[in-house]
Short mmCIF file of the C-alpha atoms (twelve columns), coordinates in Angstrom:
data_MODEL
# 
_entry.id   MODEL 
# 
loop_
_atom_site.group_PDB 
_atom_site.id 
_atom_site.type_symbol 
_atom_site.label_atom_id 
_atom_site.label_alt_id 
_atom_site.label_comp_id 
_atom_site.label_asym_id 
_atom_site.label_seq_id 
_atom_site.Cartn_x 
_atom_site.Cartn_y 
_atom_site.Cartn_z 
_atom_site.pdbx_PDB_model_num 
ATOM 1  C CA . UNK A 1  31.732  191.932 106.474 1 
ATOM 2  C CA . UNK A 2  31.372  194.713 108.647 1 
ATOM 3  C CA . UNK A 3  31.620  198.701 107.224 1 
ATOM 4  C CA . UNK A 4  33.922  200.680 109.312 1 
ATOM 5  C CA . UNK A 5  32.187  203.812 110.968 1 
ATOM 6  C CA . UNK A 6  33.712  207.134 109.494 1 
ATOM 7  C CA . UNK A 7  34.141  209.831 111.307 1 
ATOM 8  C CA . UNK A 8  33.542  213.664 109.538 1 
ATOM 9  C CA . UNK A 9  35.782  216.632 110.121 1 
ATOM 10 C CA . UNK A 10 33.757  218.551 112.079 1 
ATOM 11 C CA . UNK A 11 33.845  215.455 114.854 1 
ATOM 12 C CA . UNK A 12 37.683  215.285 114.471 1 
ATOM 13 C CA . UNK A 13 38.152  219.195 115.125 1 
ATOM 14 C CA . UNK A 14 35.483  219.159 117.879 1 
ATOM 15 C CA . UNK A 15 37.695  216.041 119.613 1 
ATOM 16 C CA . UNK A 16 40.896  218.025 119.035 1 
ATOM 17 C CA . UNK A 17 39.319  220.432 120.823 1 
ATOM 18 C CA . UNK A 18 38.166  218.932 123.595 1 
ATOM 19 C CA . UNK A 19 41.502  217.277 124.251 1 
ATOM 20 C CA . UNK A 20 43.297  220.695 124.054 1 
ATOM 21 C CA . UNK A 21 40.627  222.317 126.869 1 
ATOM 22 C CA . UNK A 22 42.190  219.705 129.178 1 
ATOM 23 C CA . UNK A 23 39.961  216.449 129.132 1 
ATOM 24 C CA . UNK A 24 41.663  212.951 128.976 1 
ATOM 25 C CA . UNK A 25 41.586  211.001 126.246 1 
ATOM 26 C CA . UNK A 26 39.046  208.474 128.420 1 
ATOM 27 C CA . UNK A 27 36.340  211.394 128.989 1 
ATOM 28 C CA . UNK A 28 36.245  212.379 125.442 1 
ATOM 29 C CA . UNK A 29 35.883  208.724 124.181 1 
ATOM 30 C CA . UNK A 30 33.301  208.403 126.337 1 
ATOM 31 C CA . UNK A 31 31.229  211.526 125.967 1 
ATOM 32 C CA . UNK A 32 31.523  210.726 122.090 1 
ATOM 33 C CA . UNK A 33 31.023  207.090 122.360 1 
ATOM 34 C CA . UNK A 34 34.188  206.346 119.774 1 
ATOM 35 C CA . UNK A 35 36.988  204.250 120.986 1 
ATOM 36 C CA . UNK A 36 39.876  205.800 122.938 1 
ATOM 37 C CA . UNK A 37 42.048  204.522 120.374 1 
ATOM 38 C CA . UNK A 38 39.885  206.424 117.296 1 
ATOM 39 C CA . UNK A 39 40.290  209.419 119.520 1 
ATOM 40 C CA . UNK A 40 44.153  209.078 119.576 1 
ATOM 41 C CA . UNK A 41 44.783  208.238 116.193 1 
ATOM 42 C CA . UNK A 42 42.990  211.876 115.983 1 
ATOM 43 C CA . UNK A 43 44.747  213.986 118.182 1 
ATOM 44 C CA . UNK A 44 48.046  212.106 117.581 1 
ATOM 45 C CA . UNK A 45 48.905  213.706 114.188 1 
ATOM 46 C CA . UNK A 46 47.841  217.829 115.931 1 
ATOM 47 C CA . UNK A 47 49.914  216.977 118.918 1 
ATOM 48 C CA . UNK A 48 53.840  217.620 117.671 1 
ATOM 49 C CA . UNK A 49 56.031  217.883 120.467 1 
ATOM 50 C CA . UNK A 50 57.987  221.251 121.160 1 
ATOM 51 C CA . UNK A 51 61.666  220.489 121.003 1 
ATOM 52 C CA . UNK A 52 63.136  221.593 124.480 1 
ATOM 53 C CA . UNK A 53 65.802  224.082 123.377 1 
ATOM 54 C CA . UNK A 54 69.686  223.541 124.485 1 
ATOM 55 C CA . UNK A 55 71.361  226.740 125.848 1 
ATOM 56 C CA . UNK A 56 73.305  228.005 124.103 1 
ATOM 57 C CA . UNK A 57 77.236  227.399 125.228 1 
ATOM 58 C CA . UNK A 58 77.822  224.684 126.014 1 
ATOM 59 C CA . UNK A 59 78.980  223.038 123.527 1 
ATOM 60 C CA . UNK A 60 81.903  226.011 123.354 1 
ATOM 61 C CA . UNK A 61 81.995  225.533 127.002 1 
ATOM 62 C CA . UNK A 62 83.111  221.981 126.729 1 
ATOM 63 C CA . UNK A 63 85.137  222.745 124.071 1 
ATOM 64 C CA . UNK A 64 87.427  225.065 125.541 1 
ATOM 65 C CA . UNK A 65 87.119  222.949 129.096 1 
ATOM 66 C CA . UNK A 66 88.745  220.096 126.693 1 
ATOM 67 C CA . UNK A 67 91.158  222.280 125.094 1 
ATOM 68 C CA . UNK A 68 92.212  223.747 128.431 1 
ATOM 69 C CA . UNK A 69 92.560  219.796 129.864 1 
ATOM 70 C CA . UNK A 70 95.125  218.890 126.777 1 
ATOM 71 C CA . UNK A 71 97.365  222.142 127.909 1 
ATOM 72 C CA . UNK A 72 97.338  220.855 130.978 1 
ATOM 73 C CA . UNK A 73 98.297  217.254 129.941 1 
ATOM 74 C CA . UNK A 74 100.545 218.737 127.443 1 
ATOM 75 C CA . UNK A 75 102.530 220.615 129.753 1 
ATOM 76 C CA . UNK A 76 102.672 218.021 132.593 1 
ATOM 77 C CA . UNK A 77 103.985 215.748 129.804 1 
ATOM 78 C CA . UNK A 78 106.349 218.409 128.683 1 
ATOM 79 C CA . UNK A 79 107.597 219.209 132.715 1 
ATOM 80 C CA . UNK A 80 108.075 215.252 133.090 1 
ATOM 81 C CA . UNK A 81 110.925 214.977 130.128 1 
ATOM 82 C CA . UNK A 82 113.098 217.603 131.707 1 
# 
């Protein structure tokens, strides 16, 4: 059976690296001679996605915008019975 090839931390960091100075994922499998799915499996665990923040609002913005549409309905309602 054959052993699978280890790779040491220093190779890992010095992948990361490369990957964060702008090189694809192609270039540095290449350069390193590992396979371009070694070197994701690398940087996929570093590379967290930043949450893209909401602004803030409009969730109160909706809520009175709802609010404001059941006065309305309300009223209307209210103006009809008369």
């Amino acid at each position: 059976m054959k052993r699978r090839r280890t790779y040491t931390r220093d190779f890992k960091i010095s992948v990361i690296r490369e990957i964060e100075s702008g090189k694809t994922l192609a270039q540095v499998s290449r350069e390193n001679a590992a396979p371009t799915a070694t070197v994701a499996q690398t940087v996929a665990p570093t590379a967290t996605p930043t949450p893209t923040p909401t602004p803030p609002g409009f969730e109160l913005l909706f809520a009175v915008a709802g609010i404001g549409v059941a006065i309305v309905i309300y009223t209307n309602k209210k103006r009809r019975r008369r």
